[in-house]
C-alpha positions, 0 to 999 in steps of 0.5 A, a space after each residue: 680052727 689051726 691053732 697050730 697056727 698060733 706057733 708060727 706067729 714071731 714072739 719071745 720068750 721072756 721072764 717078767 718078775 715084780 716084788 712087793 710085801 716082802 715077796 718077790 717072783 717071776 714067771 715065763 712069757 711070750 707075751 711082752 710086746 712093744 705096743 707104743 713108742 712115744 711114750 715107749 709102753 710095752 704089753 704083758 699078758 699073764 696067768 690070773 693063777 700066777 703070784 706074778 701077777 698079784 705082785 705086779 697089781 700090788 706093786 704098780 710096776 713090773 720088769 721084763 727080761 728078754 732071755 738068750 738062746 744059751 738059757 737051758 731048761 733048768 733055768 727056764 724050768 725054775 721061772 716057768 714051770 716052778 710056782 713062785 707060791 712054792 719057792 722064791 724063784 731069786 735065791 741062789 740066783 744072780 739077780 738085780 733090782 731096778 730103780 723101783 726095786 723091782 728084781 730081775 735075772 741077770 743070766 741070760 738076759 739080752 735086755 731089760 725093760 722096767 714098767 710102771 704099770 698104768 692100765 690093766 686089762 681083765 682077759 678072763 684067764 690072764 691080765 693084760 697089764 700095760 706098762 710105761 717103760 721107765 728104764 731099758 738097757 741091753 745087758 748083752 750081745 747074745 741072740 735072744 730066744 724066740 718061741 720057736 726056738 724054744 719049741 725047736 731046739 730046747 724042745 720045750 713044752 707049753 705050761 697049761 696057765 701059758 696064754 699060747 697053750 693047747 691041750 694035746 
């Protein structure tokens, strides 16, 4: 099997972030994906080792930022490579909460999308959680960052909890 034939596939890279008891994380992914639009319902898959993810189970909603192509590698760095169980991954940061108090980065973001999540998909590794998309805005008119820019041009590296990772 080509499994670099996974890297030809169109996907974005986004910061996907929740907050309950007190803590609050966020963590890089490729994975957020519009699966309906009526009601609109988008898609995230992320590690089970991730605190993302007992945030977003304990709280019942998530955000999803799509990045700009102006990000650098610190800042993705600090959501994708750093561990949330380590440092708070918003402090000292620009950042905003939604409706439901769910934060999210303001730098580099394209756009937002607030989900409540309202089903939960056990994929071994990672969980799949389906959001209802409560609120979505565009918070600029930059160019948002794709995978393959990310690998082409920031020359960026595919963290071993990443869903798209491959052993080298």
């Amino acid at each position: 099997m080509d499994l670099q034939s996974f890297f030809k596939m169109s996907y974005g890279l986004y910061i996907v972030s929740a907050q309950a008891e007190g803590r609050r994380s966020g963590c890089v992914v490729n994975t957020l994906s519009q699966v309906t639009a009526e009601p609109p319902k988008l898609s995230v898959s992320v590690s089970k080792n991730k605190l993302t993810t007992d945030l977003i189970r304990k709280a019942g909603y998530f955000t999803g930022v799509a990045m700009d192509q102006d990000a650098d590698m610190i800042y993705i760095g600090r959501f994708g490579f750093r561990s949330g169980r380590d440092m708070d991954k918003f402090e000292g940061i620009d950042y905003a909460e939604d409706q439901q108090g769910m934060p999210y980065p303001t730098k580099h973001a394209v756009s937002r999308y607030s989900c409540k999540v309202v089903e939960e998909i056990d994929l071994g590794t990672h969980v799949m959680f389906i959001g209802e998309v409560l609120e979505a805005e565009t918070l600029s008119d930059k160019e948002p960052m794709t995978y393959a820019y990310y690998h082409a041009v920031k020359k960026g590296k595919t963290p071993k909890n990443a869903p798209s990772y491959k052993p080298v």
